[in-house]
C-alpha positions in Angstrom: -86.4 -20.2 16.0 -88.7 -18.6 18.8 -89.4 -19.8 21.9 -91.8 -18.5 24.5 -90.6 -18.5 28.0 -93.1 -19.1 31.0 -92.9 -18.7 34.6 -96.1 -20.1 35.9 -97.6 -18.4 39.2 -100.7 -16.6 40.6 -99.3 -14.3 37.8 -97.7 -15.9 35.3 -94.7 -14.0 33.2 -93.3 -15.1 30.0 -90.4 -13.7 27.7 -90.3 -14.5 23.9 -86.7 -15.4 22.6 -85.6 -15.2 18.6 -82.4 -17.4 18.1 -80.4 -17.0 15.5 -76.6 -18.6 15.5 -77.3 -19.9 18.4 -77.6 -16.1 19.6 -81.0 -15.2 21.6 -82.7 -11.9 21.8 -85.4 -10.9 23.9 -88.2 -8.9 21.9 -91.3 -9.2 24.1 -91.6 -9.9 27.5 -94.5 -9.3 30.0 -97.4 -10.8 32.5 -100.1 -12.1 31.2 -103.1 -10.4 33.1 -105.9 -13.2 34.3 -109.2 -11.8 35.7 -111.1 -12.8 38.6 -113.2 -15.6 38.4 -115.3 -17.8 40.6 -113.7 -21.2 39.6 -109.8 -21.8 39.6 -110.9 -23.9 35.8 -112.0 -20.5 34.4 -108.4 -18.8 35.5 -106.9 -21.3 33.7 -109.2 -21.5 30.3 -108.5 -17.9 30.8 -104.6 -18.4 30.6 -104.9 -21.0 28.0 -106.5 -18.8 25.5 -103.7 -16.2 25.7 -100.8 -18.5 25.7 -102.6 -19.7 22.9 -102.9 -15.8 21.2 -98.9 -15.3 22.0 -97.9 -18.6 20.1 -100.3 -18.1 17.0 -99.5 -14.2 16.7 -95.6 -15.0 16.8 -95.2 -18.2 15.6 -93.4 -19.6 18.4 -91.7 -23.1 17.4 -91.0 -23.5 21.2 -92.0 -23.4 24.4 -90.0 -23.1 27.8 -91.6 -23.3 31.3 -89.8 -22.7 34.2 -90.0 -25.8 36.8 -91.7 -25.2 40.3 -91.0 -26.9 43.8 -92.8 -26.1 46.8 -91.2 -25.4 50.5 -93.0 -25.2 53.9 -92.2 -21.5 53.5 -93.1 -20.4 50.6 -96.2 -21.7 48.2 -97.0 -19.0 46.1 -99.3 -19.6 43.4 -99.6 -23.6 43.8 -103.0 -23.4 43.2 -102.9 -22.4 39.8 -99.6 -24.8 39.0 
């Protein structure tokens, strides 16, 4: 099995898992670059085509995103969540 990990933000990370056994291995892990753009839709077209590329060139079978909450203090990259 191989799941791909996400941590959504203003920069979103993500870390691809092979289990086997019920024993996980990292092989890949990164950020996933997003360019500037006028309109918050086109950042996100933009981060839905290379999730997209990760899960067609590995063959994920999986898919784990890490859940968000928001605090008074802190609200880094809501915008894009």
């Amino acid at each position: 099995m191989k799941i791909l990990c996400l941590d959504p933000s203003a920069s979103t990370g993500y870390c691809l898992l092979s289990v086997d056994n019920n024993v996980a291995t990292i092989y890949d892990y990164g950020v996933i670059d997003i360019d500037e753009a006028e309109y918050l839709g086109d950042r996100c077209i933009q981060l839905m085509d290379k999730v997209g590329s990760l899960i067609e060139e590995h063959d994920i079978t999986n898919i784990a995103i890490e859940d968000y909450f928001f605090s008074s203090r802190f609200a880094t990259g809501s915008d894009v969540n």
